[in-house]
Backbone as a ProteinNet text record, in pm:
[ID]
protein_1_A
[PRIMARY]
XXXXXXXXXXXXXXXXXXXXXXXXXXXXXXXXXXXXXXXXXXXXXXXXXXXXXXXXXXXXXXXXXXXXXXXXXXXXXXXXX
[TERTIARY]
7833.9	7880.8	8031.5	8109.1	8247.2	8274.2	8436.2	8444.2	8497.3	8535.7	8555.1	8727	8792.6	8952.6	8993.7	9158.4	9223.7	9358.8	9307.5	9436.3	9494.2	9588.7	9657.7	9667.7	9608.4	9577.2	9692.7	9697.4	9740.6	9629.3	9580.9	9496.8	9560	9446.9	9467.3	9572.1	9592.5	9641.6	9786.9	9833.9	9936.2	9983.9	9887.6	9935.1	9858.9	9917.6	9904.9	9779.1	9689.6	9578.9	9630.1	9516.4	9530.7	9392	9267.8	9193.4	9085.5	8973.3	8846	8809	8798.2	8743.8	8584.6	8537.5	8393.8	8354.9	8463	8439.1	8562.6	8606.5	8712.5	8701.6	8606.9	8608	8668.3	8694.6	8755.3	8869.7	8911.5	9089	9140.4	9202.8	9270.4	9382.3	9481.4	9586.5	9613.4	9689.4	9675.7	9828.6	9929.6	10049.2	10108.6	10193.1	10216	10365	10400.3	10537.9	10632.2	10713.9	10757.3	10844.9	10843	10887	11047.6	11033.9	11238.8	11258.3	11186.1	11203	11180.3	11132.6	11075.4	11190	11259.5	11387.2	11467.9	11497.7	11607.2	11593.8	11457.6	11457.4	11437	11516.6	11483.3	11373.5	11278.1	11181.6	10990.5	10928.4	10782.6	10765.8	10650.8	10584.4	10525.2	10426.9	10351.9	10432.1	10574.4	10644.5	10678.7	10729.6	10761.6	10687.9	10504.2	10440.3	10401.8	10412.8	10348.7	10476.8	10592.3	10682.4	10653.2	10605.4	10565.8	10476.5	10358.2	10238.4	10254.6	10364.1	10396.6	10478.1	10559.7	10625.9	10529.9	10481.5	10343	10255.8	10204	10165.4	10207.8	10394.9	10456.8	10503.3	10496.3	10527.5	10371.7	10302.2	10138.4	10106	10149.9	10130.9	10236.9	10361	10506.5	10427.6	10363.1	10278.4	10220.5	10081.4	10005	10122.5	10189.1	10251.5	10284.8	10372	10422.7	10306	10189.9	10102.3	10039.1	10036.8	9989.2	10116.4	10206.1	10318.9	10328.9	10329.7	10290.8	10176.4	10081.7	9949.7	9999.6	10065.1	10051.3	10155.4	10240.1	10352.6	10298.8	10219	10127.4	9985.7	9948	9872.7	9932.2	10097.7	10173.1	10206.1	10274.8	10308.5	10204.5	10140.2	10005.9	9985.1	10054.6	10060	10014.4	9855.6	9729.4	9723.1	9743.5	9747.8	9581.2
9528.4	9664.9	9666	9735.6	9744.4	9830	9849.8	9951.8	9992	10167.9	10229.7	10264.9	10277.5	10279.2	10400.9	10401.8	10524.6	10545	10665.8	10668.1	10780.5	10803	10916.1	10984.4	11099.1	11156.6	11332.2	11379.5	11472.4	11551.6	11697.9	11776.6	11888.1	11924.7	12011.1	12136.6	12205.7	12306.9	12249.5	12126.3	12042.9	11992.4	12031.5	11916.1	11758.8	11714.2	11573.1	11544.7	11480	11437.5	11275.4	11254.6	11120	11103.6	11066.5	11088.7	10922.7	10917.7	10797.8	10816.9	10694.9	10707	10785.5	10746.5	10738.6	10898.7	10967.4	11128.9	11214.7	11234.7	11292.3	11440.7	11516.4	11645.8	11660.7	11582.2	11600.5	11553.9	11551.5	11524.7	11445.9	11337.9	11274.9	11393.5	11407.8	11463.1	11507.2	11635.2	11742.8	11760.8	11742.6	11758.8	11857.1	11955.7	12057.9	12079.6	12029	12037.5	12173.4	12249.9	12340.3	12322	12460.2	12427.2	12412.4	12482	12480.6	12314.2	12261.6	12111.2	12054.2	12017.6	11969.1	11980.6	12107.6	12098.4	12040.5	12006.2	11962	11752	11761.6	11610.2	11565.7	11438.3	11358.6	11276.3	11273.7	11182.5	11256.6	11162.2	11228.2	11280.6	11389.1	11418.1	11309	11198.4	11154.3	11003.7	10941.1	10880.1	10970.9	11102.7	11140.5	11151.2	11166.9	11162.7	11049	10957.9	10848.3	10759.4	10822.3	10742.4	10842.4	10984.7	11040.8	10967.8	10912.3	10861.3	10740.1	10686.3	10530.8	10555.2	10669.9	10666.7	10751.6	10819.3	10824.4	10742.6	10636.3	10516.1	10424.8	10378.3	10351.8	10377.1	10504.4	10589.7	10561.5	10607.9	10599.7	10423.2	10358.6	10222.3	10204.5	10265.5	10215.6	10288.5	10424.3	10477.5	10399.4	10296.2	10199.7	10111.5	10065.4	9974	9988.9	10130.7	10170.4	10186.2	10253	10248.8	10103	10042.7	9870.4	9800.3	9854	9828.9	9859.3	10021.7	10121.1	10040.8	9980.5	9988.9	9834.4	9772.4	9582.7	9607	9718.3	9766.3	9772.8	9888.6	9963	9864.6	9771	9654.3	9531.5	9499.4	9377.3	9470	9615	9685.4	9705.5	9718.5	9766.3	9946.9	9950.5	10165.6	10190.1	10222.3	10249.7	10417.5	10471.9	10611.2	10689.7
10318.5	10312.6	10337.8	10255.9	10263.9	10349.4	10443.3	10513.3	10410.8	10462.9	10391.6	10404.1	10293.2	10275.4	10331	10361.7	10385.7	10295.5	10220.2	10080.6	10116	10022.7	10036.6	9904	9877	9779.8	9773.8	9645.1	9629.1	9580.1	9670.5	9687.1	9510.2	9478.3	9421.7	9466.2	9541.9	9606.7	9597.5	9619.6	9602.5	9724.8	9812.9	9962.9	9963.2	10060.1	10045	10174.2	10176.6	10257.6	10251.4	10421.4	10456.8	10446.2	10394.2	10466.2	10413.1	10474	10477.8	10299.2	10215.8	10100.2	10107.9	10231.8	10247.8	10257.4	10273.6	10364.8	10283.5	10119.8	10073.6	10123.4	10154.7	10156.9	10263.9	10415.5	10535.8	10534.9	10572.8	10571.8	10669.3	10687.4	10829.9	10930	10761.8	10837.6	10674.7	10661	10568.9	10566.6	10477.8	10513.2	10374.9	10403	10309.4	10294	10189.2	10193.2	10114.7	10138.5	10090.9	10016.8	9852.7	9742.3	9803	9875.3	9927.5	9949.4	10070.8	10072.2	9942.3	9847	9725.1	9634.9	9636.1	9546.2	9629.1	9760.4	9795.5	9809.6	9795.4	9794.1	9668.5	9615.2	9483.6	9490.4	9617.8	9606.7	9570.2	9528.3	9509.6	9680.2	9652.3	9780.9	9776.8	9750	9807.8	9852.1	9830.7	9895.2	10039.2	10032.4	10148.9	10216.2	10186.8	10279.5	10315.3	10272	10303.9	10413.7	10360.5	10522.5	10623.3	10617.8	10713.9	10799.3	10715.6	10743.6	10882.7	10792.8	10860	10947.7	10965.7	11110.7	11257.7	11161.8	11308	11324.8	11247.8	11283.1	11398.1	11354.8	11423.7	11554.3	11562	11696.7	11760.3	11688.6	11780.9	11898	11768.1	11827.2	11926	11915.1	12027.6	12185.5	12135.5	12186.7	12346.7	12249	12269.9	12401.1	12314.4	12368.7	12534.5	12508.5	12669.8	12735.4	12733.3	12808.7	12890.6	12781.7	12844.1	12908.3	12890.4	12983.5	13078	13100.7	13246.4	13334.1	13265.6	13341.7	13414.8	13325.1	13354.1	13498.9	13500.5	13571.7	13697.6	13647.6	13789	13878.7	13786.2	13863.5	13918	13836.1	13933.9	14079.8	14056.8	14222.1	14300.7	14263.8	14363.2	14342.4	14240.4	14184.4	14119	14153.8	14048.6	14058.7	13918.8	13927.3	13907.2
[MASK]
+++++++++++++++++++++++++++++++++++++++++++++++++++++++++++++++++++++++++++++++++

Protein backbone atom coordinates (compact mmCIF):
# COMPACT_ATOMS: atom_id res chain seq x y z
CA UNK A 1 0.00 0.00 0.00
CA UNK A 2 1.35 3.38 -1.00
CA UNK A 3 1.24 6.38 1.32
CA UNK A 4 -0.58 8.81 0.22
CA UNK A 5 1.08 12.22 -1.53
CA UNK A 6 0.83 15.93 -0.65
CA UNK A 7 0.35 18.25 -3.85
CA UNK A 8 -0.47 21.45 -4.40
CA UNK A 9 -3.31 22.02 -6.55
CA UNK A 10 -5.19 25.07 -7.99
CA UNK A 11 -8.92 24.93 -6.72
CA UNK A 12 -11.44 25.86 -9.04
CA UNK A 13 -12.50 29.14 -7.22
CA UNK A 14 -8.72 29.97 -8.01
CA UNK A 15 -7.07 29.50 -4.59
CA UNK A 16 -4.33 27.30 -4.08
CA UNK A 17 -4.72 24.04 -1.59
CA UNK A 18 -2.09 21.95 0.13
CA UNK A 19 -3.73 19.05 0.75
CA UNK A 20 -3.34 14.55 1.15
CA UNK A 21 -3.86 12.91 -2.48
CA UNK A 22 -5.84 10.38 -0.42
CA UNK A 23 -8.51 13.12 1.04
CA UNK A 24 -8.79 16.06 -2.11
CA UNK A 25 -12.08 17.35 -0.77
CA UNK A 26 -10.21 18.57 2.66
CA UNK A 27 -7.65 20.84 2.39
CA UNK A 28 -4.15 21.04 4.38
CA UNK A 29 -3.86 24.70 4.12
CA UNK A 30 -6.08 26.85 1.61
CA UNK A 31 -4.18 29.92 0.46
CA UNK A 32 -6.00 32.86 -1.52
CA UNK A 33 -4.22 35.25 -3.21
CA UNK A 34 -5.59 38.71 -4.27
CA UNK A 35 -6.17 40.00 -7.82
CA UNK A 36 -4.27 43.29 -6.53
CA UNK A 37 -1.25 40.95 -5.42
CA UNK A 38 -1.44 38.82 -8.76
CA UNK A 39 -1.03 41.96 -10.90
CA UNK A 40 1.76 43.13 -8.95
CA UNK A 41 3.73 39.85 -9.07
CA UNK A 42 5.36 38.35 -12.41
CA UNK A 43 5.28 34.98 -10.87
CA UNK A 44 2.47 31.95 -11.12
CA UNK A 45 0.30 31.68 -7.94
CA UNK A 46 1.15 28.28 -7.56
CA UNK A 47 5.17 29.10 -7.45
CA UNK A 48 4.19 31.76 -4.90
CA UNK A 49 2.42 29.40 -3.07
CA UNK A 50 4.47 26.84 -2.99
CA UNK A 51 7.60 29.08 -1.50
CA UNK A 52 4.88 30.03 0.87
CA UNK A 53 4.52 26.36 1.52
CA UNK A 54 8.28 25.79 2.08
CA UNK A 55 8.93 28.63 4.29
CA UNK A 56 6.40 27.42 6.85
CA UNK A 57 7.83 24.16 6.60
CA UNK A 58 11.05 25.66 7.33
CA UNK A 59 10.02 27.83 10.13
CA UNK A 60 7.88 24.81 11.61
CA UNK A 61 10.96 22.58 11.70
CA UNK A 62 13.50 25.72 13.04
CA UNK A 63 10.38 25.54 15.24
CA UNK A 64 11.21 21.77 16.23
CA UNK A 65 14.60 22.51 16.57
CA UNK A 66 14.52 25.27 19.44
CA UNK A 67 12.32 23.25 21.41
CA UNK A 68 14.78 20.15 21.56
CA UNK A 69 17.23 22.67 22.35
CA UNK A 70 15.19 24.36 25.26
CA UNK A 71 14.48 20.91 26.63
CA UNK A 72 18.35 19.36 26.18
CA UNK A 73 18.96 23.03 28.00
CA UNK A 74 16.49 22.53 30.70
CA UNK A 75 17.66 18.73 31.55
CA UNK A 76 21.71 19.58 31.47
CA UNK A 77 20.51 22.70 34.38
CA UNK A 78 18.39 20.84 36.34
CA UNK A 79 15.17 23.48 34.89
CA UNK A 80 12.38 21.20 34.19
CA UNK A 81 9.37 23.37 33.33
Amino acid sequence: MSEPRIELVQLANGDIALRRSDNPDEPLVTITISDQVQDLLPMDKIDIAQSMVEAGIERYRDIQLERVEQQEIAVATGMLH
